[in-house]
TIZALO-70834 format. One line per 8 residues: number of its first residue (from 1); their letters; for each residue y, x, z of C-alpha. Coordinates in nm, 3 decimals, decimal comma. Example, Ala and Ser with C-alpha at 12.3 -4.5 7.8 and 13.67 -1.06 7.14 Angstrom:
2
1> AS> -0,450 1,230 0,780  -0,106 1,367 0,714
//
This chain:
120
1> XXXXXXXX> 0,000 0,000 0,000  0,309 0,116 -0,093  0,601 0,056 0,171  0,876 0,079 -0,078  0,723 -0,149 -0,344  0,740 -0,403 -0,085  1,044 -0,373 0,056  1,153 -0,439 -0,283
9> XXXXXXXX> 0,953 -0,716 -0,386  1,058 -0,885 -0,051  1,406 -0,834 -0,137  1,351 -0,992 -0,453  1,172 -1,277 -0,336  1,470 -1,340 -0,088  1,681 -1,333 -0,393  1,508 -1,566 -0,557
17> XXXXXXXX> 1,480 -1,842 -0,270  1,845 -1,808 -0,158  1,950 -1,860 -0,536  1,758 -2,127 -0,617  1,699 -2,295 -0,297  1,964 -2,251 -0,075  1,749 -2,034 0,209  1,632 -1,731 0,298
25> XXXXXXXX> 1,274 -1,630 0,260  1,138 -1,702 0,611  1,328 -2,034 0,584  1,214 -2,145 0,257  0,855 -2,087 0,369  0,858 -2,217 0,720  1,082 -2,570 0,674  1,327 -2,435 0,964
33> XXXXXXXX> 1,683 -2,368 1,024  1,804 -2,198 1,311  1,462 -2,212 1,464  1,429 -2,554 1,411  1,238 -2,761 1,163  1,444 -2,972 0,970  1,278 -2,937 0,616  1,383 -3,270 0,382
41> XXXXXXXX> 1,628 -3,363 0,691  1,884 -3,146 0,676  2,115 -3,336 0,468  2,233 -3,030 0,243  2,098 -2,900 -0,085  1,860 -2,678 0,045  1,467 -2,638 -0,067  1,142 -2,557 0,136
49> XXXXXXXX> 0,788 -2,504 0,070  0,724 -2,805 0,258  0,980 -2,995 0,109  0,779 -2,900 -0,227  0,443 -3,012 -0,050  0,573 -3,370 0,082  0,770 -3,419 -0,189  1,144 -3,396 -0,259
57> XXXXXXXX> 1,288 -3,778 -0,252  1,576 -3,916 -0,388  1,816 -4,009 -0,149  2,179 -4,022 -0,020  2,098 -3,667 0,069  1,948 -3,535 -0,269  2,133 -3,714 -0,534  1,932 -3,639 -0,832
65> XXXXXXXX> 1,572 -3,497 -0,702  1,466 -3,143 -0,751  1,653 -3,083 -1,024  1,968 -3,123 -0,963  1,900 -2,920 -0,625  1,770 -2,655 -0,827  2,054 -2,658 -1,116  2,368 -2,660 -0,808
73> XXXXXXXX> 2,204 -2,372 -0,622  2,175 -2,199 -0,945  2,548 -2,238 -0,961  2,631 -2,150 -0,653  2,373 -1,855 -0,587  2,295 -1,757 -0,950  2,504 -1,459 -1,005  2,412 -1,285 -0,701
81> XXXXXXXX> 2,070 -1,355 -0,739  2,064 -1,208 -1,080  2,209 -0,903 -0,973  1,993 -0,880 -0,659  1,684 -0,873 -0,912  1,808 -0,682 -1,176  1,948 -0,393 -0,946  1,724 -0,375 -0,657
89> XXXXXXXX> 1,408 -0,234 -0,824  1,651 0,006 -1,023  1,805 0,130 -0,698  1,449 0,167 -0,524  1,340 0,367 -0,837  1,629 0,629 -0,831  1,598 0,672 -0,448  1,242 0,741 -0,487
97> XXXXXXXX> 1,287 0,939 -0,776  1,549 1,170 -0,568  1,374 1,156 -0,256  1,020 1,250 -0,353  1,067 1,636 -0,301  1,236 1,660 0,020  1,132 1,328 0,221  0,799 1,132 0,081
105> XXXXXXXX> 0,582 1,379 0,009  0,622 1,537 0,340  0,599 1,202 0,519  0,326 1,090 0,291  0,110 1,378 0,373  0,152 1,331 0,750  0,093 0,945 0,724  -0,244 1,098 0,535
113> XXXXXXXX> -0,319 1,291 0,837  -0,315 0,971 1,098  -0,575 0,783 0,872  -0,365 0,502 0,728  -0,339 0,439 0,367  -0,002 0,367 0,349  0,233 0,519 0,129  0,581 0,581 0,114
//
């Protein structure tokens, strides 16, 4: 497993669920807001894996259904998400590319030595 490769990919996937539906990644997958669960009930134009599970309904709170959640977060998130996804694996792939020498391999080698198979 490599650490970096998933930092990214979680950055990316937090990206993509605060663009399109209005929350962060623990959010979207858990149905809660400050620690609470408030997934369909919330009243605002955000989206949740259990929203998507029950069932996204058309009401006073989601004028419009799934769609027109997904097309105003899109406005209002889109631009930063794009930019998130486009530049995040970039950066990741320079700063590995510069830090291989003088940081990774080093720590890779004495991750090696403690019996994990983890990578940096």
């Amino acid at each position: 497993m490599n650490l970096v490769d998933t930092g990214v990919s979680l950055v990316v996937a937090n990206a993509v669920t605060q663009g399109l539906g209005n929350a962060n990644l623990m959010d979207f997958i858990t149905g809660r807001r400050d620690g609470k669960y408030v997934a369909g009930s919330d009243g605002t134009m955000r989206l949740t894996i259990p929203e998507l599970f029950t069932g996204v309904t058309t009401s006073n709170n989601y004028d419009g259904g799934l769609g027109s959640i997904l097309a105003h977060n899109f406005k209002k998130n889109g631009m930063q998400m794009l930019g998130t996804v486009i530049i995040a694996p970039m950066v990741a792939n320079v700063a590995k590319k510069v830090l291989r020498k003088p940081v990774l391999t080093p720590m890779n080698r004495i991750i090696k030595q403690t019996g994990l198979d983890v990578k940096v």
